[in-house]
Every structure is written in structure tokens, then in C-alpha cells.
TIRO-2110 file (N, C-alpha, C; in Angstrom, 1 decimal):
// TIRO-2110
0.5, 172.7, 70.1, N, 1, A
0.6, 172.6, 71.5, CA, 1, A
1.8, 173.2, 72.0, C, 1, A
1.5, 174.1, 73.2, N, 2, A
2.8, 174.2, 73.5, CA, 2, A
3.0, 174.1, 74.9, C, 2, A
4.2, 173.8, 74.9, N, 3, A
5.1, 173.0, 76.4, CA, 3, A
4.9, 174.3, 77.5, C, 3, A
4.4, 174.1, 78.8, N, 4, A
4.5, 175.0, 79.5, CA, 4, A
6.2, 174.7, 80.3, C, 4, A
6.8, 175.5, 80.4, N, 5, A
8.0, 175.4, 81.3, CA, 5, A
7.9, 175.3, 83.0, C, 5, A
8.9, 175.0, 83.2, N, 6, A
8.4, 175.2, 84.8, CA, 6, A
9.0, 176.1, 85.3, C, 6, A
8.3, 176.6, 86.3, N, 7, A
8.6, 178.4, 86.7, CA, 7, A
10.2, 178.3, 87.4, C, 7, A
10.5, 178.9, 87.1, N, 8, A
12.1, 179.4, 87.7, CA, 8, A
12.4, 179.3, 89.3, C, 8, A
11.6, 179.8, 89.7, N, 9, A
11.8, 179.8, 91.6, CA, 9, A
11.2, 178.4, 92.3, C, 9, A
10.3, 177.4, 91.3, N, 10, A
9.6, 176.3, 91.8, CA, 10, A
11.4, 175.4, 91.6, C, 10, A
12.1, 175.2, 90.3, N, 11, A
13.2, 174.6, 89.9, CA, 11, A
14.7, 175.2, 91.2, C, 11, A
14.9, 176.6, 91.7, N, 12, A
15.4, 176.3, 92.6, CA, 12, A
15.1, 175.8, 94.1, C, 12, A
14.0, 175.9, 94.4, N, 13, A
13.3, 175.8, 95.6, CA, 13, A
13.5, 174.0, 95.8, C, 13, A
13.5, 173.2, 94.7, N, 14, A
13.6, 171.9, 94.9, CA, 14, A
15.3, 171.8, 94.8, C, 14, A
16.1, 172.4, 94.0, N, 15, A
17.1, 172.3, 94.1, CA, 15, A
18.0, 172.2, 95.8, C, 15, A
17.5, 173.5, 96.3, N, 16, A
18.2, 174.1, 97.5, CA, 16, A
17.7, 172.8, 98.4, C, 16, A
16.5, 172.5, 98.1, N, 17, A
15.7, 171.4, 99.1, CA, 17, A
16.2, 170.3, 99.3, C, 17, A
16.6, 169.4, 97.9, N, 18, A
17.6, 168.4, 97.4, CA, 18, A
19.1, 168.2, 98.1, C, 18, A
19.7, 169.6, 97.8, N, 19, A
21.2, 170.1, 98.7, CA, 19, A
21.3, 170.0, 100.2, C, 19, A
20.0, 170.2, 100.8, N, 20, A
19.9, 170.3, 102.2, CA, 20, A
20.1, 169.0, 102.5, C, 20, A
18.7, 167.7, 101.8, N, 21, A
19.1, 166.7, 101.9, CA, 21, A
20.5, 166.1, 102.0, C, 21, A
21.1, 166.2, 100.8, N, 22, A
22.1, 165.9, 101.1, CA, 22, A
23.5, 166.2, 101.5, C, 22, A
23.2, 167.3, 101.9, N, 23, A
24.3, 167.7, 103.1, CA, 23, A
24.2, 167.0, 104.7, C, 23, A
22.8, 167.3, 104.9, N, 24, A
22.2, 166.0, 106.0, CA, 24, A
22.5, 164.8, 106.0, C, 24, A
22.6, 164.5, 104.8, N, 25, A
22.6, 162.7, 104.6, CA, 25, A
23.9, 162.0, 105.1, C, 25, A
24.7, 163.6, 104.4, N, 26, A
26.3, 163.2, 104.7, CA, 26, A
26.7, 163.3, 105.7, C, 26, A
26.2, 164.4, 106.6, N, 27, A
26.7, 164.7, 108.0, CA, 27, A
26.2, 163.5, 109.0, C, 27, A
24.7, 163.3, 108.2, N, 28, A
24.4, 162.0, 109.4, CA, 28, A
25.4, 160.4, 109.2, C, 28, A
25.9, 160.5, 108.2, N, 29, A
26.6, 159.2, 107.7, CA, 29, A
28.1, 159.5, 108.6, C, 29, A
28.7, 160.8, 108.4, N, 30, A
30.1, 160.7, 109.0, CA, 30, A
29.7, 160.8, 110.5, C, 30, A
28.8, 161.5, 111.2, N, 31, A
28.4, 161.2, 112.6, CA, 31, A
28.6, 159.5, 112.8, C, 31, A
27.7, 159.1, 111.8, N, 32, A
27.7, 157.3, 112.5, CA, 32, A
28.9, 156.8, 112.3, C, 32, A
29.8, 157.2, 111.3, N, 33, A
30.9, 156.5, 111.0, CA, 33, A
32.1, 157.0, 112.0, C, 33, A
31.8, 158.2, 112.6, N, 34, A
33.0, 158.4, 114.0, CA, 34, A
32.0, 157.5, 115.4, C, 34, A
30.8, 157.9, 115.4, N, 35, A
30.2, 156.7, 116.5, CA, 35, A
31.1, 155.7, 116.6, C, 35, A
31.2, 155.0, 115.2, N, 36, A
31.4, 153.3, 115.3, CA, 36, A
32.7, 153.4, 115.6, C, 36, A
33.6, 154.2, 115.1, N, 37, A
35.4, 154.3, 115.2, CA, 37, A
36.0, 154.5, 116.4, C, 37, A
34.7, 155.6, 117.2, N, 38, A
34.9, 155.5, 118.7, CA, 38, A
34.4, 154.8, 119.6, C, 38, A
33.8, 153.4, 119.4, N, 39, A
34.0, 152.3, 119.6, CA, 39, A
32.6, 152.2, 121.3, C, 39, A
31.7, 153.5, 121.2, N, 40, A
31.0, 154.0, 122.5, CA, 40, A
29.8, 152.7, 122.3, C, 40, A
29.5, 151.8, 121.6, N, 41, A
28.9, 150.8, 121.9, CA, 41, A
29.4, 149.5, 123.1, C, 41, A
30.8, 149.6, 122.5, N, 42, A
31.3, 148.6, 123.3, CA, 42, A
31.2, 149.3, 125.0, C, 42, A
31.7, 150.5, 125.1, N, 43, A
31.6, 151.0, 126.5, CA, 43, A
30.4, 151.1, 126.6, C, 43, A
29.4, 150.7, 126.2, N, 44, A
28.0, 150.9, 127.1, CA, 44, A
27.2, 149.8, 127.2, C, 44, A
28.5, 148.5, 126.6, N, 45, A
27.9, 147.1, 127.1, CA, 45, A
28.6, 147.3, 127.8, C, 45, A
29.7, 147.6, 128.3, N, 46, A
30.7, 147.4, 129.3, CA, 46, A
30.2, 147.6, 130.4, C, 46, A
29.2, 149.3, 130.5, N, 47, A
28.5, 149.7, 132.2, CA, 47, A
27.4, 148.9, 132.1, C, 47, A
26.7, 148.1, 131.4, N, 48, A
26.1, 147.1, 131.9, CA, 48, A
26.5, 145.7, 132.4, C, 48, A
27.9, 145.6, 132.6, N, 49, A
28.3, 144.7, 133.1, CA, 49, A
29.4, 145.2, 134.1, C, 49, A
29.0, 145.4, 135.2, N, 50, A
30.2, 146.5, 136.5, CA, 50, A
30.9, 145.5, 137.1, C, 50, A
31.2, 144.2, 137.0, N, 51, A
32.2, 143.4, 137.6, CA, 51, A
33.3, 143.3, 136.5, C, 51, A
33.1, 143.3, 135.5, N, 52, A
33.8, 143.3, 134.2, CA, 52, A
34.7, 144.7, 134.1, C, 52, A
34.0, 145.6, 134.6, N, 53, A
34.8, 147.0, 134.4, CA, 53, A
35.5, 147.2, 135.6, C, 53, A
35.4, 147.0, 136.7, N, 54, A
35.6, 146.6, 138.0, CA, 54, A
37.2, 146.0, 138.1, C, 54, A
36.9, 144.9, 137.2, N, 55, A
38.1, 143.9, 136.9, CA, 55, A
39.0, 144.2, 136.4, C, 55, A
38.6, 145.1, 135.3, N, 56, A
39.6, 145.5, 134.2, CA, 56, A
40.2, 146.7, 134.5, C, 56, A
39.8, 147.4, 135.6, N, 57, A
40.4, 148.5, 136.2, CA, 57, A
41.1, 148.8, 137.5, C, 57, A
40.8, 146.9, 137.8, N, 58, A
41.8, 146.6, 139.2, CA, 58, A
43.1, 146.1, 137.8, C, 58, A
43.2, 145.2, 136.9, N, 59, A
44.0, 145.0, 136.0, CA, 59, A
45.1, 146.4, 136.0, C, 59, A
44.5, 146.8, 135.3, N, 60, A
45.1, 148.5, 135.0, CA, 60, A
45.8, 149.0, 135.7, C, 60, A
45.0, 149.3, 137.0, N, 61, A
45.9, 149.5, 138.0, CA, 61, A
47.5, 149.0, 138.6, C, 61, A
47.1, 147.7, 138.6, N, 62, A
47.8, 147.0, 138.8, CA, 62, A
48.8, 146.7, 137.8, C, 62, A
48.5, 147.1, 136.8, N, 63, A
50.0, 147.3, 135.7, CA, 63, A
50.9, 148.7, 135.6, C, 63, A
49.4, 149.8, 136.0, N, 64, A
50.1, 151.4, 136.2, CA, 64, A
51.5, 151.2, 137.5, C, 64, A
50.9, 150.5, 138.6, N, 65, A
51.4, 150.5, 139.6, CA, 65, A
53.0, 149.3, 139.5, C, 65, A
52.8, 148.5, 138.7, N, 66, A
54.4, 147.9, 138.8, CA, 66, A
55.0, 148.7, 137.5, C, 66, A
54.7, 149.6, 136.8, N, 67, A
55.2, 150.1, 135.8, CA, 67, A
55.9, 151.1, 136.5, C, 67, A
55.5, 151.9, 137.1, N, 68, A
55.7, 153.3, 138.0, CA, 68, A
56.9, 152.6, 139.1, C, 68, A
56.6, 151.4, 139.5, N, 69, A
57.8, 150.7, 140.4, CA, 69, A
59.4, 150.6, 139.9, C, 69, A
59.4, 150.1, 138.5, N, 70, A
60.2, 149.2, 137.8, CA, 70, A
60.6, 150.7, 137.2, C, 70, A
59.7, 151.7, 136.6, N, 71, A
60.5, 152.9, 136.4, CA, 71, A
61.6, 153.4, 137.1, C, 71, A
61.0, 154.2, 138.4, N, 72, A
61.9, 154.5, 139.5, CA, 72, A
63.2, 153.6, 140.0, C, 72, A
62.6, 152.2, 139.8, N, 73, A
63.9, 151.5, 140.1, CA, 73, A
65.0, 152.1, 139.0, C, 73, A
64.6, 151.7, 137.8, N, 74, A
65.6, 152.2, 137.0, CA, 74, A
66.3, 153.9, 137.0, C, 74, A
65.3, 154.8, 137.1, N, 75, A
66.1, 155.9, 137.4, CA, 75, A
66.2, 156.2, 138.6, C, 75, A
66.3, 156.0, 139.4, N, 76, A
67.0, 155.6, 140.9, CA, 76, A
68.4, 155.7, 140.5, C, 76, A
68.2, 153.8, 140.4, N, 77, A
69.5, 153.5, 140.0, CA, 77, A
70.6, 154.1, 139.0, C, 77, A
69.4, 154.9, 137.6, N, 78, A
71.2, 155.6, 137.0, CA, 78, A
71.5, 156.7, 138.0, C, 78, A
70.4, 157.0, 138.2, N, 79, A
71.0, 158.3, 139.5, CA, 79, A
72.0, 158.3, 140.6, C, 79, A
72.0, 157.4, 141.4, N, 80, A
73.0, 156.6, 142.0, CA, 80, A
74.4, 156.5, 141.2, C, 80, A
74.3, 155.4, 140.5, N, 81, A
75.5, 155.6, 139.3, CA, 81, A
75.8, 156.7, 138.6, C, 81, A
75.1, 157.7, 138.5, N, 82, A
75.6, 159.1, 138.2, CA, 82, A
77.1, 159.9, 139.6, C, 82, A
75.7, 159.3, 140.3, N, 83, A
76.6, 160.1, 141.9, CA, 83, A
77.5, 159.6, 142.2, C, 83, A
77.9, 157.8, 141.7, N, 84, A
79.4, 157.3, 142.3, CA, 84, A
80.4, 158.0, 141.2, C, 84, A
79.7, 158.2, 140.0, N, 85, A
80.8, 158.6, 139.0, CA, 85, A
81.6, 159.7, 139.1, C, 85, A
80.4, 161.3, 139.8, N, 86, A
80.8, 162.1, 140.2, CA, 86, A
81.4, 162.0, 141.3, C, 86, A
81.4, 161.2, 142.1, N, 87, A
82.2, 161.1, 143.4, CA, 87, A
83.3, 160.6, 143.5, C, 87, A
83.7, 159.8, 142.5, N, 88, A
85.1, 159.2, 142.3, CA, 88, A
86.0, 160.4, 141.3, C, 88, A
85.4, 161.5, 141.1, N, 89, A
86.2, 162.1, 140.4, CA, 89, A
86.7, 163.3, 141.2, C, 89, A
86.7, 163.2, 142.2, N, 90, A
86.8, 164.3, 143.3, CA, 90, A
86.9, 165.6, 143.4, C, 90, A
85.1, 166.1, 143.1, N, 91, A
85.6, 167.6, 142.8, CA, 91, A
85.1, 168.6, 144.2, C, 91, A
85.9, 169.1, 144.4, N, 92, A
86.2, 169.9, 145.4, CA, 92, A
84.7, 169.7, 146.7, C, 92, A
83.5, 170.5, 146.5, N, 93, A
82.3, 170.6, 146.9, CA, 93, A
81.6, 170.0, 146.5, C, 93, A
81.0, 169.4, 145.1, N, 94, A
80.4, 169.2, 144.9, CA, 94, A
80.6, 166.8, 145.1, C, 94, A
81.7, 167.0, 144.8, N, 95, A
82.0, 165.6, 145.6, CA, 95, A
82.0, 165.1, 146.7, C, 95, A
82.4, 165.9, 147.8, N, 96, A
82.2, 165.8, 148.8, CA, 96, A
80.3, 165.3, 149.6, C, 96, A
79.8, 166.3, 148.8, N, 97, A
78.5, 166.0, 148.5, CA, 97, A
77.5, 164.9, 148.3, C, 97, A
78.0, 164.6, 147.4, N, 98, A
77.5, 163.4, 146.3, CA, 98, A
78.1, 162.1, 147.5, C, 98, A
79.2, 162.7, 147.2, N, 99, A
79.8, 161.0, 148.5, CA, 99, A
78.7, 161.1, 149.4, C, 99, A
78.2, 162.0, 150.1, N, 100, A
77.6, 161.6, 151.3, CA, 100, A
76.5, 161.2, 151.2, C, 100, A
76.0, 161.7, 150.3, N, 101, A
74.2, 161.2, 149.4, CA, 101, A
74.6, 159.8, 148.9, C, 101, A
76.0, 159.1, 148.7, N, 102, A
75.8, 158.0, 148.0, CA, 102, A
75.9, 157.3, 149.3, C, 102, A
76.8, 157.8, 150.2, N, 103, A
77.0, 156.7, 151.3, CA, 103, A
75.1, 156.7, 152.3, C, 103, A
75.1, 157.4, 152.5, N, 104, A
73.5, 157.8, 153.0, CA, 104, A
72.7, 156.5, 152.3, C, 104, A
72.4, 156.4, 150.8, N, 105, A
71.8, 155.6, 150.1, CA, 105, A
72.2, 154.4, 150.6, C, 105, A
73.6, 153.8, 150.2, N, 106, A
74.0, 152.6, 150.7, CA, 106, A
73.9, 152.0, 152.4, C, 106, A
74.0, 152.9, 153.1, N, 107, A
73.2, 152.6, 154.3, CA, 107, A
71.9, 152.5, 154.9, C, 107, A
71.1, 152.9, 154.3, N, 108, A
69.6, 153.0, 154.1, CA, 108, A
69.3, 151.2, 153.4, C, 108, A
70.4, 151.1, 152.1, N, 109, A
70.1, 150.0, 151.3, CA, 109, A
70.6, 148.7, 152.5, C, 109, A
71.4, 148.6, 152.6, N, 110, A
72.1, 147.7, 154.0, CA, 110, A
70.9, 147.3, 155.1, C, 110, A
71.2, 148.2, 155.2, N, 111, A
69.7, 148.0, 156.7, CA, 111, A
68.2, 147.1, 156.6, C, 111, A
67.9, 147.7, 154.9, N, 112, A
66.6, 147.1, 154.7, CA, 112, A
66.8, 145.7, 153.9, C, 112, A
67.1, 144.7, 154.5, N, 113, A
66.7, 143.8, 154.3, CA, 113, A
65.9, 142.7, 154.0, C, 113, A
65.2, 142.1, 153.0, N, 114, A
63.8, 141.6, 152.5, CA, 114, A
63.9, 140.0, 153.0, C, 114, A
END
């Protein structure tokens, strides 16, 4: 008896076939695994619930907006204390300057009382 072999182009044809598979397999598997990492399930129970997103974006706001407050306060203020520093050192023009910007400030600050 003798063994028939299997034809040469039938053995790559399943091969290349096989490879396709699993290059698919893998691409579909890292697709789902960034899906899940980017977390787009949770956002699309979220737009099914619009008082919830509603809420959480008056939240937000409302933290952007005392954050942006409490910043400027602070650089304001070193700004200010920059200007008394240079103003007490008395330089020619440019102190003169600064004094007036700082007295300006402090009278603006005076006036507005809370």
C-alpha cells in the first residue's frame, strides 16, 4: 500500500487560512480588551440616565469654577507682593510705577467691602 501525500498548495492554503484566523482572533481580542479599559460601557449607561450626567456636570463645574477662583486669588496675590517688593526698592521708573499699580489695588481693595 502506499500512502498518498497531501498536495503541497492544499497544506499551504490551510495554513495561510489558519494565520488569518488567528491574527483576527487576536485583533478582535485586543479591540475588546481597549473597549473595556476605555470604560465606553459605563458612558452609555450614563446617557441613559441624563439627570445623573446633568448632575455630575453641574458638580464639575462647580469645582472648575472655585478652582479657577482660589487660583487667581493666589497669583494675584504673589503678584501684588511682587509689586510691594519692587516698590520699596525704589527704582527710578519702574517704581514709581509699580507704587501706583499697588496703591490703585489697595484702593479698589478698600472700597469693596463684603
Amino acid at each position: 500500500m502506499t500512502q498518498q501525500k497531501p498536495e503541497a498548495g492544499h497544506d499551504k492554503l490551510s495554513d495561510t487560512a489558519e494565520e488569518k484566523v488567528n491574527v483576527m482572533y487576536d485583533m478582535t481580542l485586543k479591540w475588546a480588551q481597549q473597549l473595556e479599559q476605555s470604560r465606553i460601557i459605563e458612558y452609555a449607561e450614563l446617557l441613559y440616565h441624563p439627570w445623573s450626567l446633568i448632575w455630575r456636570n453641574v458638580l464639575a463645574g462647580m469645582a472648575r469654577g472655585v478652582g479657577i477662583a482660589i487660583g487667581f486669588t493666589f497669583f494675584a496675590a504673589t503678584i501684588i507682593y511682587i509689586l510691594q517688593i519692587l516698590g520699596a526698592l525704589n527704582l527710578p521708573i519702574i517704581g514709581d510705577y509699580i507704587a501706583d499699580i499697588v496703591r490703585i489695588v489697595q484702593r479698589q481693595l478698600e472700597l469693596k467691602t463684603f
